[in-house]
GUMIRO-734995 format. One record per residue (C-alpha): residue number from 1; x, z, y; residue in one letter. Coordinates in Angstrom, 2 decimals, m for minus. Example, Ala and Ser with C-alpha at 12.3 -4.5 7.8 and 13.67 -1.06 7.14 Angstrom:
ATOM  seq     east       up    north  type
ATOM    1    12.30     7.80    m4.50     a
ATOM    2    13.67     7.14    m1.06     s
***
This chain:
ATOM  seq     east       up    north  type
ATOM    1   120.00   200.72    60.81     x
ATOM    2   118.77   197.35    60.54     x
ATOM    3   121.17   193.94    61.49     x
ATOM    4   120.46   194.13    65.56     x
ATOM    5   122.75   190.63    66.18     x
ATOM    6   125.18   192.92    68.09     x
ATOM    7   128.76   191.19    67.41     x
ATOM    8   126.89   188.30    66.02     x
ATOM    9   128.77   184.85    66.82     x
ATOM   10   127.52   181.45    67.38     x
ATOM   11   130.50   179.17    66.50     x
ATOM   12   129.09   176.20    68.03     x
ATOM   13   130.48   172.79    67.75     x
ATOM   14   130.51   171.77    71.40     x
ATOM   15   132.39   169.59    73.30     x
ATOM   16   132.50   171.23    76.31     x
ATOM   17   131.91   168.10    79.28     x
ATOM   18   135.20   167.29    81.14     x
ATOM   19   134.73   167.28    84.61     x
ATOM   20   135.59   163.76    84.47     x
ATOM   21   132.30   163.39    82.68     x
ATOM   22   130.40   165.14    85.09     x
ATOM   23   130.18   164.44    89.00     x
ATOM   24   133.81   164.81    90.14     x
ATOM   25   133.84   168.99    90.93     x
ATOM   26   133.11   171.50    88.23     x
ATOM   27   130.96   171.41    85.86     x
ATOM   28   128.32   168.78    84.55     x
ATOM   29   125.07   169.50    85.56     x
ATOM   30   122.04   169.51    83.72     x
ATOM   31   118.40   169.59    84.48     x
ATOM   32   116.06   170.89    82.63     x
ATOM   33   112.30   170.20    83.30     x
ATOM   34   109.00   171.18    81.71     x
ATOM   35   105.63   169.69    83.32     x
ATOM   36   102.54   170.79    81.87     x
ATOM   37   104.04   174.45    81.15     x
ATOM   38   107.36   176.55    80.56     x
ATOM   39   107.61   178.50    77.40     x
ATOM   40   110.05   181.05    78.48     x
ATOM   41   111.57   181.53    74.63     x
ATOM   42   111.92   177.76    74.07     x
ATOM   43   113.60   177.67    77.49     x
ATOM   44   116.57   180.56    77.02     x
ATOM   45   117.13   178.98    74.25     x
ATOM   46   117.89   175.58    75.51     x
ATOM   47   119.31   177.26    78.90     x
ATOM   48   122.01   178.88    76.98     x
ATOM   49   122.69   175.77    74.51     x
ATOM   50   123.58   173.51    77.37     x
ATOM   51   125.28   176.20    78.87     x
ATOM   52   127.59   176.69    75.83     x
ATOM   53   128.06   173.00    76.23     x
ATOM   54   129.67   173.29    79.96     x
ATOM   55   127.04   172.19    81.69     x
ATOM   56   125.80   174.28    84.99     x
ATOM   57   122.11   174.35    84.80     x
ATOM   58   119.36   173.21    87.54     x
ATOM   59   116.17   175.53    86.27     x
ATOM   60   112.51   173.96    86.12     x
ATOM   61   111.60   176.33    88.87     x
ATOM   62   113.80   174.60    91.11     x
ATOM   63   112.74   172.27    93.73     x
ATOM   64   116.46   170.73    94.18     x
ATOM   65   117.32   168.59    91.44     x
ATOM   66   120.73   168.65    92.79     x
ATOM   67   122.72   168.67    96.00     x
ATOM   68   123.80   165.35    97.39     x
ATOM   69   127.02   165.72    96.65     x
ATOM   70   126.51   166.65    93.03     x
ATOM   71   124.18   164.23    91.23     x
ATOM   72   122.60   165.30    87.75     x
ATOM   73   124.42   164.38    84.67     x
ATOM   74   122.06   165.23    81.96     x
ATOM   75   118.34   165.37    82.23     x
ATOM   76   116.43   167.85    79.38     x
ATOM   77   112.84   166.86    79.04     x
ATOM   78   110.68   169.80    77.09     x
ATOM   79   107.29   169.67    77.37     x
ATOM   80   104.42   167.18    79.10     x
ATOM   81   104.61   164.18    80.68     x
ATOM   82   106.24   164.05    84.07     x
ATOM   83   104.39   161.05    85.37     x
ATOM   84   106.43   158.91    87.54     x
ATOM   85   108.90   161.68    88.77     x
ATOM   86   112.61   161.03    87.74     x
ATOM   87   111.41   157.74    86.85     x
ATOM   88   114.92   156.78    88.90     x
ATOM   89   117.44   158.26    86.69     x
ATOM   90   120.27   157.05    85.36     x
ATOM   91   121.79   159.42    83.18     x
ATOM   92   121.12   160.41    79.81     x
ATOM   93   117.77   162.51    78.69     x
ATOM   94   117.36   164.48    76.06     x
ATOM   95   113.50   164.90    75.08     x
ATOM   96   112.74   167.82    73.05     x
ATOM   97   108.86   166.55    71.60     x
ATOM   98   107.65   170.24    70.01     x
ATOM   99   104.53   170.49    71.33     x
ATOM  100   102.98   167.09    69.81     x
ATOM  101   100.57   166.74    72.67     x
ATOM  102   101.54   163.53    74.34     x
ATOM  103   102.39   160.33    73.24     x
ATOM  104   105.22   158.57    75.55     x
ATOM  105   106.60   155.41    75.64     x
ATOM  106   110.28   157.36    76.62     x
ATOM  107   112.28   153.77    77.37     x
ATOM  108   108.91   152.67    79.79     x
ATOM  109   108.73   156.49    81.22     x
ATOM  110   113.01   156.44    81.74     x
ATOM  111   112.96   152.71    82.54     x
ATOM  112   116.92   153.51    84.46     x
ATOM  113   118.17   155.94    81.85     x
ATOM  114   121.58   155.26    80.26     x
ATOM  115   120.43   156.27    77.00     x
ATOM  116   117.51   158.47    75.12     x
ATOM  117   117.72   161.15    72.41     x
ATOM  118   114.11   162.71    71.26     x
ATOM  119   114.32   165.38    69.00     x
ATOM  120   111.69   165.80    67.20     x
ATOM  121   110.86   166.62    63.56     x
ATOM  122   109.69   164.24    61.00     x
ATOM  123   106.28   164.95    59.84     x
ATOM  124   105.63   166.43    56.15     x
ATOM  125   104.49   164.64    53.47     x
ATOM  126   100.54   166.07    54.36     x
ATOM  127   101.09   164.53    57.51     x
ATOM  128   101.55   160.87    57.91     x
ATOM  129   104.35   159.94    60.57     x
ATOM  130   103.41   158.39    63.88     x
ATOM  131   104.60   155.49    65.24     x
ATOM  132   108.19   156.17    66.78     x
ATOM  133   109.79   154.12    69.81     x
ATOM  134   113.03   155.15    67.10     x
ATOM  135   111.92   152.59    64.89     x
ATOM  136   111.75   149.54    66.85     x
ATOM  137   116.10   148.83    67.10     x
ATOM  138   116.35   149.67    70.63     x
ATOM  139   119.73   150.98    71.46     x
ATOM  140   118.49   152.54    74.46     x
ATOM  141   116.74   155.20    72.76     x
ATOM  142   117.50   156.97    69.25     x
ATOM  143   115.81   160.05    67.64     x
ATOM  144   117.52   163.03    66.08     x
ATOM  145   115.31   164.51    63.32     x
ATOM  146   115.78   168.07    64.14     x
ATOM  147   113.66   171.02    66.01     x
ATOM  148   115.05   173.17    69.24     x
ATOM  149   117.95   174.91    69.20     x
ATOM  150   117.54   178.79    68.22     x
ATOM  151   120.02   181.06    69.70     x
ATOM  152   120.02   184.61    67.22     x
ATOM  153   122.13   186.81    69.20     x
ATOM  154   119.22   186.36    71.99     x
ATOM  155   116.49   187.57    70.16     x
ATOM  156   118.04   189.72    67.45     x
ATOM  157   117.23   193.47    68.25     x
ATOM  158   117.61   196.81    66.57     x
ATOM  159   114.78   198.84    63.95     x
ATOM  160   114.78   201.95    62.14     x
ATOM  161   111.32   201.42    60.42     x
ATOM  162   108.86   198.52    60.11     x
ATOM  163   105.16   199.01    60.56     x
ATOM  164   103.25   197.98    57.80     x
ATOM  165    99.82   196.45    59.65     x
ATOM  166   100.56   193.08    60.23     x
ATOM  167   100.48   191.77    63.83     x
ATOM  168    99.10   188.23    65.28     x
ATOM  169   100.83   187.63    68.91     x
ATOM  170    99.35   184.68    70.77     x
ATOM  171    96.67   184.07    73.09     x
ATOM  172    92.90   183.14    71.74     x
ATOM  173    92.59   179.84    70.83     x
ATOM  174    89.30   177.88    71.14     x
ATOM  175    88.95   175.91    67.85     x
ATOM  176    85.94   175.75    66.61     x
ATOM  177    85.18   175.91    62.71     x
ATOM  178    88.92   176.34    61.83     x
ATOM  179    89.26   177.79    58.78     x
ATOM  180    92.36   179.60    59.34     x
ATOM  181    91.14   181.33    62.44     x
ATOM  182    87.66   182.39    60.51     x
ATOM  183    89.79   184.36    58.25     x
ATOM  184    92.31   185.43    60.52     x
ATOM  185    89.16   186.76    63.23     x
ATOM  186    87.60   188.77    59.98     x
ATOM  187    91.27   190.22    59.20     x
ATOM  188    91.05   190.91    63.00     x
ATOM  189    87.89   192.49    63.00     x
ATOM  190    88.30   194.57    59.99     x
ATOM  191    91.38   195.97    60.95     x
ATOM  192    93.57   194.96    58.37     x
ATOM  193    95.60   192.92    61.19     x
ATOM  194    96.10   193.76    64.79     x
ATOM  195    96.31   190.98    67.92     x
ATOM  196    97.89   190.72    70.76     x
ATOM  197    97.21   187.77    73.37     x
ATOM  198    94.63   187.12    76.37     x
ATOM  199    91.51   185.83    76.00     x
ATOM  200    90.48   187.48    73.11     x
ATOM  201    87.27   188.70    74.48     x
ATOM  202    86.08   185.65    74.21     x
ATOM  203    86.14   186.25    69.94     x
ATOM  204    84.45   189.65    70.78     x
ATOM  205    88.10   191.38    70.02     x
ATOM  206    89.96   193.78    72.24     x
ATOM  207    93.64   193.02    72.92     x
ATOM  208    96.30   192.26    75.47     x
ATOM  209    98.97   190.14    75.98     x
ATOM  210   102.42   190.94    75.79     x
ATOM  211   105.74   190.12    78.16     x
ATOM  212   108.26   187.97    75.94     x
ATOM  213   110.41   190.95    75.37     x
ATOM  214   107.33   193.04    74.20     x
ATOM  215   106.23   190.67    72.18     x
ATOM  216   110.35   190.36    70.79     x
ATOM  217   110.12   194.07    70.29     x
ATOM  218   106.85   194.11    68.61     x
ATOM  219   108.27   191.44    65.87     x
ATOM  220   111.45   194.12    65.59     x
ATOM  221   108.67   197.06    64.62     x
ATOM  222   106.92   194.89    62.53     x
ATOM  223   106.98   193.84    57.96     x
ATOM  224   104.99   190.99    59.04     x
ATOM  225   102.79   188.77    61.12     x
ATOM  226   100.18   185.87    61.03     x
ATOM  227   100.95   182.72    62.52     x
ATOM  228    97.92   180.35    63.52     x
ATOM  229    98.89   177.20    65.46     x
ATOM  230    96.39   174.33    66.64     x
ATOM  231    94.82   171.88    63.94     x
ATOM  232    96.85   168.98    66.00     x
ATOM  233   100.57   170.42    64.97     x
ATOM  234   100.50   171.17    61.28     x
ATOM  235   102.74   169.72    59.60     x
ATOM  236   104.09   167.82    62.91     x
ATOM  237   106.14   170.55    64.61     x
ATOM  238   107.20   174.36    63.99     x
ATOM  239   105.69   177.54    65.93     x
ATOM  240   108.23   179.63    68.05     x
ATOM  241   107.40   183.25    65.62     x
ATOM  242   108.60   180.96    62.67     x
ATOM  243   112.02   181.30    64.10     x
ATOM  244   112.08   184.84    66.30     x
ATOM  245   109.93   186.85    63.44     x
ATOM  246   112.37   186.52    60.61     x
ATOM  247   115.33   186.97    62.79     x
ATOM  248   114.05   190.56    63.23     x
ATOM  249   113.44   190.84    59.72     x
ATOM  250   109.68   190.20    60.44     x
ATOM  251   107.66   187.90    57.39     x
ATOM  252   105.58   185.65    58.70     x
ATOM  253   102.00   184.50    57.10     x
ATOM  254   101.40   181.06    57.98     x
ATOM  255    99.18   178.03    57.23     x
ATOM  256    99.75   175.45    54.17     x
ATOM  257   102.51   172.70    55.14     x
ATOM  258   103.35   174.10    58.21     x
ATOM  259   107.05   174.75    57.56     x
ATOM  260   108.81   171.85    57.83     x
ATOM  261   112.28   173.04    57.43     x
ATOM  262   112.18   175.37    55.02     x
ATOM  263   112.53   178.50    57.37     x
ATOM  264   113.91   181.50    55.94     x
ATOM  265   110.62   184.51    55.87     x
ATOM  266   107.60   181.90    56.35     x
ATOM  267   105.17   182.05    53.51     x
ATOM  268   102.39   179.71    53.19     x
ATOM  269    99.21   180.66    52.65     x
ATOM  270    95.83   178.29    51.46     x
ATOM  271    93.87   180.86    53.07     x
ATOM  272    94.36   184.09    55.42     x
ATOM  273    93.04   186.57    52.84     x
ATOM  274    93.04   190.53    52.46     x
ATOM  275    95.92   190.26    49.78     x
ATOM  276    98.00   188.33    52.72     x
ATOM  277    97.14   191.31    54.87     x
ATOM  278    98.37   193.34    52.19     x
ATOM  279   101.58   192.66    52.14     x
ATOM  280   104.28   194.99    53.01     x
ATOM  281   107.85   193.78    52.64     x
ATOM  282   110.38   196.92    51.55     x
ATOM  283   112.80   197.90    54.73     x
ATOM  284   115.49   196.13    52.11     x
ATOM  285   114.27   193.04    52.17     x
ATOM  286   113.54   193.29    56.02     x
ATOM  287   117.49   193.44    56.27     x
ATOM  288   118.09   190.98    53.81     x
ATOM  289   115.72   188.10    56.05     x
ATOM  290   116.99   188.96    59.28     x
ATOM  291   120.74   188.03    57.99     x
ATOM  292   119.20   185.09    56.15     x
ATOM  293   117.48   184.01    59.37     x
ATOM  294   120.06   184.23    61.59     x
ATOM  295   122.78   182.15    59.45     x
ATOM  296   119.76   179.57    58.91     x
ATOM  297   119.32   179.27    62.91     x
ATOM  298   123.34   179.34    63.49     x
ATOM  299   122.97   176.80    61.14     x
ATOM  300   120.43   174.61    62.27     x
ATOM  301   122.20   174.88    65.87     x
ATOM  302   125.48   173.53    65.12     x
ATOM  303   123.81   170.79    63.55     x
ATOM  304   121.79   169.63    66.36     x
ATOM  305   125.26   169.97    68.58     x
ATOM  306   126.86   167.78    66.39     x
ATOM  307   123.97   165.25    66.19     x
ATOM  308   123.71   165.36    70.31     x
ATOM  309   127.56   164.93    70.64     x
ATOM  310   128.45   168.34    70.99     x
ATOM  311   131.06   168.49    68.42     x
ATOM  312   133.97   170.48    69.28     x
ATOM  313   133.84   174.46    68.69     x
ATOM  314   132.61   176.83    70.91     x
ATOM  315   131.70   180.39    70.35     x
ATOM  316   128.43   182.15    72.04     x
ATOM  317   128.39   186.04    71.91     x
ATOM  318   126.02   188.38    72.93     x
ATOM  319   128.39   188.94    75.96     x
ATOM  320   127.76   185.39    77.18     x
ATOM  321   124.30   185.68    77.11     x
ATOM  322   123.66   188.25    79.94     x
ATOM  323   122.26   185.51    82.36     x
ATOM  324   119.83   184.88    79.63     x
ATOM  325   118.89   188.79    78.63     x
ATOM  326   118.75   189.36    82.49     x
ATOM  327   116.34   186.62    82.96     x
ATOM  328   113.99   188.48    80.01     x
ATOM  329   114.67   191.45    81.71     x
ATOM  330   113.30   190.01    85.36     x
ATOM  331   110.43   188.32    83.40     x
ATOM  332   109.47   191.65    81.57     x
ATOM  333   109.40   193.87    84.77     x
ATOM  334   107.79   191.10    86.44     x
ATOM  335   104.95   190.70    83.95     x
ATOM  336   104.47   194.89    84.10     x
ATOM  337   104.38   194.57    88.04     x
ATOM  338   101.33   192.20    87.45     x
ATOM  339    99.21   194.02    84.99     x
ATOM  340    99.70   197.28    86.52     x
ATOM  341    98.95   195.80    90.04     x
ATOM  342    95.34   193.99    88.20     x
ATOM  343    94.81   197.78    87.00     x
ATOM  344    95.02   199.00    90.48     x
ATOM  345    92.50   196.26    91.46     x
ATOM  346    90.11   196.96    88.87     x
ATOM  347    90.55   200.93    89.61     x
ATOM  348    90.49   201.13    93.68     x
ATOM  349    88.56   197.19    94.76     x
ATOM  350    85.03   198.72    94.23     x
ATOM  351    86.06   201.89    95.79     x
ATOM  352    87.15   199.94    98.85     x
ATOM  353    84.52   197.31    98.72     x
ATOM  354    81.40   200.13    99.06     x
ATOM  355    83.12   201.88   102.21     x
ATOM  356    83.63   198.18   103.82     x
ATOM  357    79.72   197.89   103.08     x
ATOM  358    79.14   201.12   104.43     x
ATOM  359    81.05   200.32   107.86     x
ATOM  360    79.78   196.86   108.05     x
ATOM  361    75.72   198.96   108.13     x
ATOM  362    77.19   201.80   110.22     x
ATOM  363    78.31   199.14   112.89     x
ATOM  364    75.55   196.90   112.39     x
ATOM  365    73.15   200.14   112.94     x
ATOM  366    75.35   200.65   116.25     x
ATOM  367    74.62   196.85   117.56     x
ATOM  368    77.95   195.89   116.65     x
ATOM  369    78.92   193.16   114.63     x
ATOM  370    82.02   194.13   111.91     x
ATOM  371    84.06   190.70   112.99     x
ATOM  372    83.27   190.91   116.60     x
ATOM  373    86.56   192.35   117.84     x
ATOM  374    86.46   192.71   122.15     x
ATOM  375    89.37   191.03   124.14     x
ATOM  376    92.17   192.94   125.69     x
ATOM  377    91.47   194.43   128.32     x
ATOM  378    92.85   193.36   131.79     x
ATOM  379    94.28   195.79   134.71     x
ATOM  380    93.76   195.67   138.35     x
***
């Protein structure tokens, strides 16, 4: 059997938040908000990162920030620009900038905030760095060179076998003459690779998408994969399968001078070619990554607690995560609910919709109109 994560420890070097830090009654609290979208992965991760650190956490799908009683210590920015909400507070925020789609001023967007951390990574040598608010001596507002925090005993799951087709999980993306999605469409379309996603019928390619925990499953059953990320984030940022593939002992194919950290299983390709399609990792060295990835990602974690603060030790087993598996749980039967209820649409609407036609003629035929619906009547 394969290295599942069960037992697995996170040591941690939190400093778990004194409730002198935090309002006055229990624990710290932080927010976490996301504007423009939620990626469920990135958020378990973070959600169980801050909880590690002692704080009690205020979801993005909350419309409280907080009672009045127990104001918000931390605010955790992840994706999108919130406009003018939270403009007000005081605290400290933590920006996590992954997605490289916006450019804030953070000290003009947090204009009350006590002090700013974005982490963010630097951008590879292909890529010439933007213009960081880090960089002008403010001491309001500092950046951490570092990526999200990866939590292995989440995602880690058990395998007997790996399937040797390679897999692409992620929704169709519209980019025109990309090179790397030419090659990866022909892969596609010869059946040397096999995607998963929505929208693919717009590429002429049958698929469907996945729940997170399918999709963490399918990586488990999997040698390999092809990653494909937008033009825009190359060599700027990291994609989520560059972390959750290897830590299932799952290779990932991905484009030149996109891993910035040096992540354990991602190998670069100049093109998307049959030999990448080709290759087929022995069960051996499935093992061997998975280990490799998960002590990389421990790794990687405690260094980012340190860097935020964090920086006395605190140990995160599988058997503190069951809010967290729960939650993928929820999300998973919740996602099934959906498709199979769009099945039942597709497979009894028409049905339905030609006997409502055939009532509306019947009563039309009888001089009645369908909507007309007569009063109650009244007794003598």
């Amino acid at each position: 059997m394969a290295l599942a994560g069960q037992g697995s420890l996170i040591a941690l070097p939190y400093a778990a938040p004194s409730k002198a830090a935090g309002s006055g009654m229990g624990r710290p609290i932080c927010r976490i908000v996301s504007s423009d979208y939620l990626d469920r992965d990135v958020y378990l991760n973070i959600r169980a990162f801050y909880r590690a650190a002692g704080f009690q956490i205020i979801p993005p799908t909350s419309r409280d920030p907080a009672p009045v009683d127990r104001p918000v210590d931390l605010l955790v920015v992840l994706r999108g620009d919130l406009g003018s909400d939270l403009s007000d507070f005081s605290g400290p925020v933590h920006i996590y900038d992954y997605v490289k789609e916006y450019a804030v001023d953070w000290e003009r967007r947090y204009p009350a905030a006590s002090h700013i951390t974005v982490v963010a990574l630097a951008a590879s040598a292909c890529q010439p760095p933007a213009a960081s608010q880090a960089d002008t001596g403010s001491t309001r507002l500092c950046r951490v060179d570092g990526y999200l925090p990866v939590i292995p005993a989440l995602w880690m799951r058990s395998w007997h076998t790996k399937r040797p087709q390679p897999v692409h999980i992620s929704n169709y993306k519209r980019m025109g003459e990309d090179a790397y999605q030419r090659d990866l469409l022909a892969l596609i379309r010869a059946g040397s690779v096999r995607a998963f996603g929505a929208n693919w019928q717009l590429a002429g390619v049958r698929a469907h998408p996945l729940s997170y925990r399918q999709a963490n499953r399918l990586l488990a059953e999997s040698a390999s994969c092809f990653g494909l990320m937008w033009p825009y984030q190359r060599g700027r940022t990291l994609s989520g399968r560059m972390w959750q593939a290897p830590l299932n002992g799952c290779f990932v194919l991905s484009e030149k001078g996109t891993d910035l950290l040096g992540c354990p299983g991602v190998l670069e390709r100049e093109v998307f070619d049959g030999d990448a399609a080709t290759l087929v990792p022995s069960a051996q060295a499935c093992r061997a990554l998975a280990a490799e990835a998960s002590a990389f990602w421990e790794a990687h974690s405690r260094s980012l607690a340190a860097d935020l603060g964090f920086d006395s030790g605190l140990s995160l087993t599988p058997a503190n995560l069951r809010s967290e598996r729960a939650l993928l749980v929820l999300w998973d039967l919740e996602f099934r609910w959906n498709r199979l209820r769009l099945r039942l649409q597709a497979v009894v609407g028409p049905p339905l919709q030609r006997i409502r036609r055939g009532l509306a003629r019947l009563a039309r035929r009888c001089g009645v109109h369908p909507r007309q619906r007569s009063g109650p009547e009244s007794r003598s």
